[in-house]
VEXKOLDO-549196 format. One record per residue (C-alpha): y, z, x. Coordinates in steps of 0.1 Angstrom, whole numbers, padded with zeros to 4 digits, always signed. Layout:
<nodes>
<y Y, z Z, x X>
...
</nodes>
This chain:
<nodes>
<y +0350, z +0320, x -0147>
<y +0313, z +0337, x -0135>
<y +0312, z +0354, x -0171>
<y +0324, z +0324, x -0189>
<y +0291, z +0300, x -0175>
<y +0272, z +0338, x -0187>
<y +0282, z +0326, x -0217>
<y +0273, z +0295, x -0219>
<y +0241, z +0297, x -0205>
<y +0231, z +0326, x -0232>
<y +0239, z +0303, x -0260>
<y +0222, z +0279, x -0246>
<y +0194, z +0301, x -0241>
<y +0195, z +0310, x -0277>
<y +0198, z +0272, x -0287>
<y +0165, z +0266, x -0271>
<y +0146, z +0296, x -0277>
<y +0140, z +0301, x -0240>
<y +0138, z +0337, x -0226>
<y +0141, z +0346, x -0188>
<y +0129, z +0386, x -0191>
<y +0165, z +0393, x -0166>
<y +0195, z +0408, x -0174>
<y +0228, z +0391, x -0177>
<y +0228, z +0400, x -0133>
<y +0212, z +0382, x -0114>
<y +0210, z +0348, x -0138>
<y +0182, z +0325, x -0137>
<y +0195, z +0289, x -0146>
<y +0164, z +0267, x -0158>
<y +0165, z +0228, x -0160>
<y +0142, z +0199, x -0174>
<y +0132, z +0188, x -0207>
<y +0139, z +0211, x -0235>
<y +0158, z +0239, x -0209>
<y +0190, z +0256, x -0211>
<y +0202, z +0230, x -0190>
<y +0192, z +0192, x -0188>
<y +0206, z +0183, x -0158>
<y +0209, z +0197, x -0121>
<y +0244, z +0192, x -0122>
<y +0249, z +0213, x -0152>
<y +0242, z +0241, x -0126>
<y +0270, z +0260, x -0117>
<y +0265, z +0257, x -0082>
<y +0301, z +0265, x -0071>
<y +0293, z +0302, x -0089>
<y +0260, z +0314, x -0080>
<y +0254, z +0351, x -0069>
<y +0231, z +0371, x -0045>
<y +0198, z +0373, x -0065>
<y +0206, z +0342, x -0091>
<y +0175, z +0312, x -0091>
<y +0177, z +0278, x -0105>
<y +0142, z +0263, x -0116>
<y +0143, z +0229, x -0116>
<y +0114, z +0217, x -0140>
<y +0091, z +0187, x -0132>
<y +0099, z +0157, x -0156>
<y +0084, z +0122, x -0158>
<y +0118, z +0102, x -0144>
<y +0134, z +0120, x -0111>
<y +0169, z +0137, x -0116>
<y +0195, z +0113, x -0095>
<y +0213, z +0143, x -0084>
<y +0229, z +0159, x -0055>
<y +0243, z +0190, x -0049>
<y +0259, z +0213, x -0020>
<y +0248, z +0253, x -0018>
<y +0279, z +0270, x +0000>
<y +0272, z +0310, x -0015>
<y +0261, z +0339, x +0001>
<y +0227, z +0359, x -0012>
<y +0214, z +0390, x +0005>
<y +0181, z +0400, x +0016>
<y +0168, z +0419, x -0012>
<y +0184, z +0396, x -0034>
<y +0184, z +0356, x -0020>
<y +0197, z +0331, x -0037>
<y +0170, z +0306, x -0044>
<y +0162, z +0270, x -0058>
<y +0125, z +0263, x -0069>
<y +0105, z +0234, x -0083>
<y +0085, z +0246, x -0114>
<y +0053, z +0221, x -0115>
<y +0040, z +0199, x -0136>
<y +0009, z +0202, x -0155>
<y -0008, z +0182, x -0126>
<y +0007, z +0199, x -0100>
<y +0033, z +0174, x -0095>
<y +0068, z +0187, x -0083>
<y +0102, z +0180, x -0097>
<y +0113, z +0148, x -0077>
<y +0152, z +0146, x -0067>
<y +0159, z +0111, x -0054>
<y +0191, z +0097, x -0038>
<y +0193, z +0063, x -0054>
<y +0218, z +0063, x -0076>
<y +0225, z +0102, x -0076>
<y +0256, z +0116, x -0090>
<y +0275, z +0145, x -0070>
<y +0287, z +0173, x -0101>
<y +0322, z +0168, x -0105>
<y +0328, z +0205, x -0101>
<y +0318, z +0204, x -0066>
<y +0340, z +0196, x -0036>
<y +0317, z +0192, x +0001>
<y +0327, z +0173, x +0030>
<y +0295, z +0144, x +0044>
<y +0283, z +0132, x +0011>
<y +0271, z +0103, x +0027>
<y +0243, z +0123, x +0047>
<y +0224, z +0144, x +0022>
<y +0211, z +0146, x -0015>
<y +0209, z +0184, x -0009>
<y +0227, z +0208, x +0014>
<y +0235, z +0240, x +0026>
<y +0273, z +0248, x +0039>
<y +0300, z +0233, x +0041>
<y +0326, z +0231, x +0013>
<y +0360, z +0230, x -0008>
<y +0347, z +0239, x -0039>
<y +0334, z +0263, x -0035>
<y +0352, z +0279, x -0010>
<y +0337, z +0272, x +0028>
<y +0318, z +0302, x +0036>
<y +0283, z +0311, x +0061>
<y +0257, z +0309, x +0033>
<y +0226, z +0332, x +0038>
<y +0197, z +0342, x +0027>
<y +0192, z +0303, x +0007>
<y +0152, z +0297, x +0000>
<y +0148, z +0261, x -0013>
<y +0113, z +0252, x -0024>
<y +0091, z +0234, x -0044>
<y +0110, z +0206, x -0044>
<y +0100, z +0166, x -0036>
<y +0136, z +0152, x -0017>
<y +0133, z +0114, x -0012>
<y +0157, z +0080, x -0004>
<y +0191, z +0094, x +0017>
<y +0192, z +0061, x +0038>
<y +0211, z +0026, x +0044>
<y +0206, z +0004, x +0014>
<y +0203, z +0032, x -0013>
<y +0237, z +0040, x -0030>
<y +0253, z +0073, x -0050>
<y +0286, z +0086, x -0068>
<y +0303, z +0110, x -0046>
<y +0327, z +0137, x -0059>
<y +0356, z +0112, x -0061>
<y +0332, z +0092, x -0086>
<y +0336, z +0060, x -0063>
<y +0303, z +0042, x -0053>
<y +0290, z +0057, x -0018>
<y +0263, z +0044, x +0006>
<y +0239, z +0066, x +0026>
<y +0242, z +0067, x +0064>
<y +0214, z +0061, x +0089>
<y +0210, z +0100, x +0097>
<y +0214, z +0112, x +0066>
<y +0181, z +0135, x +0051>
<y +0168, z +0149, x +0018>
<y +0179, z +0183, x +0035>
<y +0209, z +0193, x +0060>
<y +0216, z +0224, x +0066>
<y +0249, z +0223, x +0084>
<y +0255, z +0258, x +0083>
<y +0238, z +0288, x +0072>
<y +0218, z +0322, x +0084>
<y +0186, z +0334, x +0069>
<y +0173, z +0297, x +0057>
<y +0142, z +0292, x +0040>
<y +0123, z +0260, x +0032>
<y +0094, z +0264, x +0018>
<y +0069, z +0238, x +0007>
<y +0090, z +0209, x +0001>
<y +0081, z +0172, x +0003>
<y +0103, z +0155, x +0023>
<y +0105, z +0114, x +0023>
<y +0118, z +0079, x +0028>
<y +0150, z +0089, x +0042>
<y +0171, z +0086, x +0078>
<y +0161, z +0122, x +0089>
<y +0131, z +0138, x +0066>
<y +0153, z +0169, x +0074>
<y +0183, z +0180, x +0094>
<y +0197, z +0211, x +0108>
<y +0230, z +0217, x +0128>
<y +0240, z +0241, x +0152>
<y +0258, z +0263, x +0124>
<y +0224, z +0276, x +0118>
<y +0202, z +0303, x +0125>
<y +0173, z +0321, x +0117>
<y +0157, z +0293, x +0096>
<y +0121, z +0289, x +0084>
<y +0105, z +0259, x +0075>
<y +0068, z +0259, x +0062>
<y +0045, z +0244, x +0041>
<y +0064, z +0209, x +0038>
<y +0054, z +0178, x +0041>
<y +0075, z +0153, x +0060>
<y +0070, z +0120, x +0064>
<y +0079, z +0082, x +0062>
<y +0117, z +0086, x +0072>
<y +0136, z +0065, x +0101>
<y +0157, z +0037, x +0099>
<y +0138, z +0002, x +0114>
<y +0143, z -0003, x +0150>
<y +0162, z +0027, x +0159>
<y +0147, z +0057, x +0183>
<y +0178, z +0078, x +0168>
<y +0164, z +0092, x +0134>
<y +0134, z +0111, x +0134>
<y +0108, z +0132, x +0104>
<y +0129, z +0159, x +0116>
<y +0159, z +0163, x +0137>
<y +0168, z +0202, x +0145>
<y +0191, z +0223, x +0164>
<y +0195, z +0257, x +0153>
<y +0194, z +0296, x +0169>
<y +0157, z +0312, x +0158>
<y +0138, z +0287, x +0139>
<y +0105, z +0285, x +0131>
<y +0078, z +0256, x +0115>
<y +0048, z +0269, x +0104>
<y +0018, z +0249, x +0084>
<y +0037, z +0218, x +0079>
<y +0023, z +0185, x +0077>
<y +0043, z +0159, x +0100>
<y +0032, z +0120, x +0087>
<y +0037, z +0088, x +0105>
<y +0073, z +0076, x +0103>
<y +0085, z +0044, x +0082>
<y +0070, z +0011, x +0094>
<y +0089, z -0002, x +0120>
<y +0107, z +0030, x +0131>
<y +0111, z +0041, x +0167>
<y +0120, z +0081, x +0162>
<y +0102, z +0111, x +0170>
<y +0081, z +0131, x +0149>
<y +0097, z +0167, x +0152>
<y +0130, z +0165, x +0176>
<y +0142, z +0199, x +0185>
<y +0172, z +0211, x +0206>
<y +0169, z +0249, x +0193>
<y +0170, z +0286, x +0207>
<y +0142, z +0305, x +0197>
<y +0120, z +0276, x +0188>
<y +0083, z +0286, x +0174>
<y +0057, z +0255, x +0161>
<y +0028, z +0272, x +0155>
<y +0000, z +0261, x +0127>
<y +0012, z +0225, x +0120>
<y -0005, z +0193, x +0116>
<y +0016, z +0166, x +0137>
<y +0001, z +0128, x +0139>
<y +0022, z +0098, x +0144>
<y +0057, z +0089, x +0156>
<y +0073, z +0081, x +0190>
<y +0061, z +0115, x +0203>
<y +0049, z +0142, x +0185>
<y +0072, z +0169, x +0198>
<y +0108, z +0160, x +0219>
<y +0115, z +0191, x +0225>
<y +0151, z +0190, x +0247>
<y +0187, z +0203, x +0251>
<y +0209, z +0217, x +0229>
<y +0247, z +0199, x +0227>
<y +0274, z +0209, x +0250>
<y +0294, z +0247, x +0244>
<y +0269, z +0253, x +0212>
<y +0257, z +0287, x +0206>
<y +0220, z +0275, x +0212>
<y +0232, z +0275, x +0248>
<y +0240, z +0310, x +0253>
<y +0211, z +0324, x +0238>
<y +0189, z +0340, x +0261>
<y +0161, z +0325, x +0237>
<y +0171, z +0293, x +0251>
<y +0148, z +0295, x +0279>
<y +0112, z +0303, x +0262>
<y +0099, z +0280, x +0237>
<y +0062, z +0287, x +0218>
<y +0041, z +0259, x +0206>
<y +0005, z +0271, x +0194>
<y -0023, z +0265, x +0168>
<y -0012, z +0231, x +0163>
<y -0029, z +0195, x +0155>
<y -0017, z +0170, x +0171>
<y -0024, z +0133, x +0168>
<y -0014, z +0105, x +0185>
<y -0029, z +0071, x +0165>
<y -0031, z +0049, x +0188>
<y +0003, z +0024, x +0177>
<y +0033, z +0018, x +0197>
<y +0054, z +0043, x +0209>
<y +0059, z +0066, x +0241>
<y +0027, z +0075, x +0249>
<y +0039, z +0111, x +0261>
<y +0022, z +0138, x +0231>
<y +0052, z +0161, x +0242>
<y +0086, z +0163, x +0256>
<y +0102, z +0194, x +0270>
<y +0138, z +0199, x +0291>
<y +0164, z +0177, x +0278>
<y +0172, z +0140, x +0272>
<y +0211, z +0141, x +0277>
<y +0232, z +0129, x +0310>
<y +0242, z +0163, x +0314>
<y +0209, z +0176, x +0334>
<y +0232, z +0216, x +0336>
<y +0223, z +0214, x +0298>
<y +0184, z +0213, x +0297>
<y +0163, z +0240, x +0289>
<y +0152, z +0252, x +0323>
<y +0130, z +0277, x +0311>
<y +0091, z +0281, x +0300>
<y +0070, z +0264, x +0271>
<y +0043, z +0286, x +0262>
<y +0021, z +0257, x +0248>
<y -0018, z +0272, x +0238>
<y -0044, z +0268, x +0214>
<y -0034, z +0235, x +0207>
<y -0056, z +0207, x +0196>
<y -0041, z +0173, x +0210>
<y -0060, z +0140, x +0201>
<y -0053, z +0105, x +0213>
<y -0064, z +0076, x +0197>
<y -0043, z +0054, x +0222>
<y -0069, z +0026, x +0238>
<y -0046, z +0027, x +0274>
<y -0030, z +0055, x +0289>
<y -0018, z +0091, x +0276>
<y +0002, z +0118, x +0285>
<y +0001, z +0151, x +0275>
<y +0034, z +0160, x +0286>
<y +0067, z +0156, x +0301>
<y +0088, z +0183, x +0320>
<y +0125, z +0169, x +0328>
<y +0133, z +0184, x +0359>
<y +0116, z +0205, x +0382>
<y +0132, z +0239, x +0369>
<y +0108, z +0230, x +0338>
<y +0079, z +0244, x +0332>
<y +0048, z +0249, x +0310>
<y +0022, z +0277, x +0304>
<y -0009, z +0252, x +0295>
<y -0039, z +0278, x +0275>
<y -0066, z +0274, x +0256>
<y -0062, z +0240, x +0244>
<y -0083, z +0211, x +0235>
<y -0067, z +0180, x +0250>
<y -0092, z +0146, x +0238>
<y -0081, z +0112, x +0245>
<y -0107, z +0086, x +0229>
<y -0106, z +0057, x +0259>
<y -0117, z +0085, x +0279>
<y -0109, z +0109, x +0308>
<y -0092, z +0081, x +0332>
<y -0069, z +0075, x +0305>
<y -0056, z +0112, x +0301>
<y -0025, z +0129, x +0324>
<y -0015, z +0163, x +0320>
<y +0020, z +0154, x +0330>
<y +0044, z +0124, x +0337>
<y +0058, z +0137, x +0372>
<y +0080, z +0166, x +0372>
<y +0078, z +0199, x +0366>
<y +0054, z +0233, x +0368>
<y +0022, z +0237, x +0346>
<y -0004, z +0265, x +0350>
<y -0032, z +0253, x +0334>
<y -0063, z +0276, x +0326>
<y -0091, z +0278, x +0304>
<y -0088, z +0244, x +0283>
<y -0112, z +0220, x +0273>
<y -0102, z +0185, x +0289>
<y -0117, z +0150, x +0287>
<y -0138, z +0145, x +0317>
<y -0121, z +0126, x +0345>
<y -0085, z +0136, x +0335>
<y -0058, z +0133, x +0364>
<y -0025, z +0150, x +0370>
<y -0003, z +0121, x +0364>
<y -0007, z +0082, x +0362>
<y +0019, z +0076, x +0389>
<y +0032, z +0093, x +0416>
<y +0035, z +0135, x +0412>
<y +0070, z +0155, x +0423>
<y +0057, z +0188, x +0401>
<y +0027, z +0210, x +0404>
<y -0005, z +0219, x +0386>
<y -0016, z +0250, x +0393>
<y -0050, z +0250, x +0378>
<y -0072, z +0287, x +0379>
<y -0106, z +0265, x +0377>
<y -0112, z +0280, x +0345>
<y -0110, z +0245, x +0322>
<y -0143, z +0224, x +0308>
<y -0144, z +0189, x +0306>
<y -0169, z +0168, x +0288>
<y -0171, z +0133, x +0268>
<y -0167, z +0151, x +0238>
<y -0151, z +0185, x +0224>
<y -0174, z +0185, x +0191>
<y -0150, z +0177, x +0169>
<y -0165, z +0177, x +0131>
<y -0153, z +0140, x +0127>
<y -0121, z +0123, x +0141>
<y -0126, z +0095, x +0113>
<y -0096, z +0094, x +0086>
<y -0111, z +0100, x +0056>
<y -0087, z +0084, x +0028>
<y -0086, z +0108, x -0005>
<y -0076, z +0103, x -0038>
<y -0038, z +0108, x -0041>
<y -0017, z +0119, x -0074>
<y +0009, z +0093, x -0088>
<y -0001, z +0064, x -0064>
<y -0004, z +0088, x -0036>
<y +0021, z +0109, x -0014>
<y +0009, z +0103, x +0021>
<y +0026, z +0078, x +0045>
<y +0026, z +0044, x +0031>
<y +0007, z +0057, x +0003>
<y -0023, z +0071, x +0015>
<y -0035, z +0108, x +0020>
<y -0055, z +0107, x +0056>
<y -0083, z +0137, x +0063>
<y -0095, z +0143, x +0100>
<y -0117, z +0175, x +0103>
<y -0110, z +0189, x +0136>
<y -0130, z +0221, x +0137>
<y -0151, z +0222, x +0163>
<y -0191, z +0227, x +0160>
<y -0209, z +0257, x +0158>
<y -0227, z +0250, x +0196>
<y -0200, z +0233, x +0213>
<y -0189, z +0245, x +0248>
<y -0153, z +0254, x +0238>
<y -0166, z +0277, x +0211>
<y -0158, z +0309, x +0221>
<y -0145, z +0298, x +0255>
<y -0109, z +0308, x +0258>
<y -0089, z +0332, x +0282>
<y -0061, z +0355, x +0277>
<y -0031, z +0345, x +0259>
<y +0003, z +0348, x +0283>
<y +0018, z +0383, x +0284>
<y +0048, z +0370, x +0271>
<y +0034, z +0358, x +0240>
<y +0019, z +0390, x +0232>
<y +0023, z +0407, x +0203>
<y +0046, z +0384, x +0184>
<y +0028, z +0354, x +0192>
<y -0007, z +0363, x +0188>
<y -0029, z +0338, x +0171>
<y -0038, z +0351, x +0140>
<y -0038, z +0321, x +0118>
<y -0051, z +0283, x +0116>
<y -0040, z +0256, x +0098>
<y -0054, z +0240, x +0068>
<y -0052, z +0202, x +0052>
<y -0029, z +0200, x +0041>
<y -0003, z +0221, x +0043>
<y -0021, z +0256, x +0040>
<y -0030, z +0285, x +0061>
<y -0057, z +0310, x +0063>
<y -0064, z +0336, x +0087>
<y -0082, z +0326, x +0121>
<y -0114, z +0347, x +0121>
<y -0128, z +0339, x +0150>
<y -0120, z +0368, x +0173>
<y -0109, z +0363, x +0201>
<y -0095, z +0330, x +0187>
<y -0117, z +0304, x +0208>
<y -0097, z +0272, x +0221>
<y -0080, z +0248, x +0201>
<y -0062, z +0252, x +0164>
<y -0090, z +0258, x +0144>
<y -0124, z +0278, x +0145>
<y -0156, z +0263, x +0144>
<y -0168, z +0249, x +0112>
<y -0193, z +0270, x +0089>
<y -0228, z +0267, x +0103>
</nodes>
């Protein structure tokens, strides 16, 4: 069957006068205007092989297709899906309205993805691994929006489905991906592990009302986010901005503003595997932005513990949380963070913690829990908690505190965006928070926690949007960026 689509796709090759530069092994399938193949769904995705790669080119209409990716690659040789450009720079858009499922392929919850990995009949169920997606714009898996499932019968979306599920795999990759206007921008199950997820943007997803869908919604063993831009959710949607319930979690170098919370970080399910990993109990959150507008919502930045009525399930453990920048635009009251129980706790370093209405307004935690808390900079007149306190702050008298960080500017700039724009509701948003040359909290942080060290040394910053350099400053002063250029 593999040599017969061989085959085909080197006639079609001819046909076109398209070259690749490979071998008949691995095969590289290539689709858009004037390609081997003119559809996604003339892929055969049932038959790929370690090392294959479909490029899917950009085109002026979107391609109303979904597909499932149930094969194995291997390290040296992934299997991998990438957007190829267009001459602007716009990607290849795949949009769930109206999509059509290739009749070849067989997968089980249709009704909750326009693309994703495990799961199947056709082909045969097996772990994929070693799967890089990327380069792709996924947008419109929700309520309302219909497509033609395998059994080519009229289908409608469900309220958590996403552009991306990954309900099974190892060795994931998603890499630079816009994510959009969907239930979940992206959703992972506990069949997963060792995923990656950087340089994406996700944003305007959530169903109206409902505090159930979220950007993203994760739960996997050893996943990491990494310079990703988090958006505001869809008007009128109650979620969270990046809900976890992961082993081995790492957010480090994002750019998080809007939603319910920024991070609801809590417990994994009941008898998963998440729950007997020993990576369970830390959890590493650094060199992130994160912004809380000002709109409705919790007015906790950050969750940690658990949010089920089985308290035996939370996380119980330690979240390394430094060289963080968290601003608050709120006008009343803001928490930085919630711990669950009191068997949470929170290693609290070299952060820059601003809230706009002023120090009064800010508390470090809700009323529960452990935080050590050393060498941030703090608004000045910040108070443990805004009610009554049951956990501790053990503070080293090593924080600053001041009216004002130095920020560059906290104003949104709006920029001109491509194609009517691609940030939420239309709009790209700029906020430069580097700090200036002569502020106080240049320069001014401490030692990172032992048990971050080596893997979790700061060695990069994030840049708008969606990029990365290296962090320069050395040590790395507080906060998720260095100071601006004199």
């Amino acid at each position: 069957m593999r040599q017969s689509y061989r085959i085909a796709f080197l006639i079609a090759l001819a046909l076109c006068a398209v070259g690749t530069g490979l071998g008949a092994d691995p095969m590289v399938y290539e689709v858009g205007p004037g390609r081997p193949f003119e559809a996604v769904g003339e892929v055969p995705w049932e038959a790929l092989e370690p090392g294959d790669t479909v490029l899917i080119h950009a085109r002026p209409e979107p391609y109303r297709e979904k597909w499932v990716i149930c094969r194995a690659g291997t390290e040296d040789r992934p299997i991998t899906v990438r957007g190829v450009p267009g001459p602007d720079g716009q990607l290849p858009v795949i949009d769930g309205r109206d999509a059509v499922t290739r009749a070849e392929l067989n997968y089980w919850n249709e009704p909750r993805s326009i693309v994703k990995i495990g799961g199947a009949n056709n082909p045969p169920d097996t772990l994929p691994e070693h799967i890089v997606i990327e380069g792709l714009e996924v947008r419109s898996a929700r309520p309302g929006f219909m497509f033609t499932g395998r059994a080519g019968e009229p289908e409608t979306y469900l309220s958590n489905a996403a552009p991306i599920f990954v309900e099974k795999g190892r060795h994931i990759t998603i890499r630079n991906c816009v994510l959009h206007d969907s239930g979940n921008g992206l959703f992972i199950s506990s069949g997963a592990s060792e995923v990656l997820v950087e340089g994406c943007y996700i944003y305007d997803n959530g169903i109206e009302g409902s505090i159930y869908e979220h950007n993203s919604y994760t739960q996997a063993s050893g996943l990491t986010f990494q310079f990703n831009r988090y958006g505001r959710l869809r008007e009128g949607c109650r979620g969270n901005n990046l809900k976890d319930r992961s082993s081995g979690l790492v957010v480090r170098y994002n750019w998080i503003e809007g939603g319910n919370r920024q991070l609801d970080l809590v417990d994994a399910g009941a008898e998963s595997p998440q729950q007997e990993d020993p990576r369970y109990r830390e959890t590493f959150v650094y060199g992130n932005i994160l912004v809380d507008p000002g709109e409705a919502g919790n007015n906790q930045m950050v969750h940690y513990g658990g949010d089920s009525a089985d308290v035996d399930r939370y996380r119980k453990g330690t979240l390394f949380f430094f060289n963080n920048t968290a601003l608050s635009l709120r006008p009343g009251n803001t928490v930085l963070m919630r711990l669950s129980t009191g068997e949470e706790s929170a290693v609290v370093r070299n952060n820059i913690v601003h809230v706009t209405a002023g120090g009064r307004f800010l508390a470090l935690l809700t009323d529960a829990g452990r935080m050590m808390l050393g060498h941030n900079w703090l608004t000045e007149g910040w108070r443990a908690s805004h009610g009554q306190m049951s956990g501790t702050i053990e503070d080293e008298g090593t924080n600053l505190a001041g009216d004002d960080p130095g920020f560059v500017s906290i104003d949104p700039v709006p920029l001109s965006a491509p194609d009517g724009g691609n940030g939420p509701r239309g709009e790209i948003i700029e906020r430069d928070l580097r700090l200036l040359a002569e502020t106080r909290a240049v320069g001014a942080a401490g030692p990172l926690p032992e048990a971050a060290l080596p893997a979790h040394a700061v060695t990069h910053e994030y840049v708008p949007h969606c990029g990365s350099r290296e962090r320069t400053d050395d040590p790395a002063g507080m906060g998720a960026l260095g100071p601006a250029d004199p």
